[in-house]
C-alpha positions as CSV (number, residue, x, y, z in Angstrom):
1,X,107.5,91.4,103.6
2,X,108.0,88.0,104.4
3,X,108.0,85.2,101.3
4,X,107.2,81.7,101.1
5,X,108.5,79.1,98.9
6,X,105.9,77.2,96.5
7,X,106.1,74.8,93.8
8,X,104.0,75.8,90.2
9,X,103.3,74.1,87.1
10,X,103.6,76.3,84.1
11,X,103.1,75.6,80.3
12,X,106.3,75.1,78.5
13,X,105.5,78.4,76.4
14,X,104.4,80.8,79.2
15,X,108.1,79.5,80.9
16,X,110.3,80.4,77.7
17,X,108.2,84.1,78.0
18,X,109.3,84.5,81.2
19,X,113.0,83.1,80.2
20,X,112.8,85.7,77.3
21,X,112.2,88.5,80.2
22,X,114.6,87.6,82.0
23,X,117.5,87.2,80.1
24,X,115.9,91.1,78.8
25,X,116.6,91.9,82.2
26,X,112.4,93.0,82.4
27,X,113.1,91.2,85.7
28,X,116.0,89.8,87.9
29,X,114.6,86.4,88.0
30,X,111.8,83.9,87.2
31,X,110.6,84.2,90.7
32,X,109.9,88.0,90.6
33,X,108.5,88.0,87.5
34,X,105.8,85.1,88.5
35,X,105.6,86.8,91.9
36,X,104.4,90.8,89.8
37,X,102.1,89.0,87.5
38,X,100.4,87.2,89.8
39,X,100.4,90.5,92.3
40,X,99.1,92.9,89.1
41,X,96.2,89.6,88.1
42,X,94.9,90.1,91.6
43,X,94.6,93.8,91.7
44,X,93.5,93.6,88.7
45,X,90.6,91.3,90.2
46,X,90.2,93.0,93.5
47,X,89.8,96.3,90.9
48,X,87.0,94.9,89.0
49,X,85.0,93.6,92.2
50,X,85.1,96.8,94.0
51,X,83.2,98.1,90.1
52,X,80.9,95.7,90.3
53,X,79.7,96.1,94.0
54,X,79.6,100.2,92.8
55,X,77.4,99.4,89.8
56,X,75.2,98.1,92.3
57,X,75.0,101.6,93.9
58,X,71.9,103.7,93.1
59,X,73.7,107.1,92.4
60,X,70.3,108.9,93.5
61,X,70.4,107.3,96.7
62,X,73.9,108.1,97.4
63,X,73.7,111.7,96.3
64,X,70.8,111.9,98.7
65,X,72.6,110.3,101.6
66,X,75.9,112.7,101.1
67,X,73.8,115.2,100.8
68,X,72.3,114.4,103.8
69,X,71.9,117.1,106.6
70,X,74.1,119.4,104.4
71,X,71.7,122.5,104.3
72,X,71.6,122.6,108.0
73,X,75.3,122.7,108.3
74,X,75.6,125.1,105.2
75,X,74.4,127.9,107.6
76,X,76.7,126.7,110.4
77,X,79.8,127.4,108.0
78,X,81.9,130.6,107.7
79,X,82.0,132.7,104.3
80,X,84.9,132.9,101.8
């Protein structure tokens, strides 16, 4: 995966929490650890999207739509 080199402005705080990590060995360097937190914040995000769009989902509607043509096929299908 290719990288690309950017320039951030952190709080003095948040940068001695990463230091702390670090020098833990939690990560190799600053970079990685910026580079995994901001990776796991936009999961995180792209998680909670994808809920909200299924909360929008009427579960009777979808049960009806999978269920869909099913008790024509059922016939169609060979016994266990």
């Amino acid at each position: 995966m290719s990288t690309s080199k950017i320039a951030i402005t952190l709080e003095a705080e948040t940068l001695k929490r990463i230091d702390r990590l670090v020098k833990k060995r939690a990560f190799p360097n600053r970079s990685r650890a910026i580079q995994e937190a901001v990776k796991e914040k936009l999961e995180r995000i792209e998680r909670s999207r994808l809920a909200r769009e299924c909360a929008k989902l009427d579960p009777k509607f979808e049960q009806a739509v999978a269920e869909e043509g099913m008790s024509e096929e059922q016939g169609r299908w060979p016994e266990y």
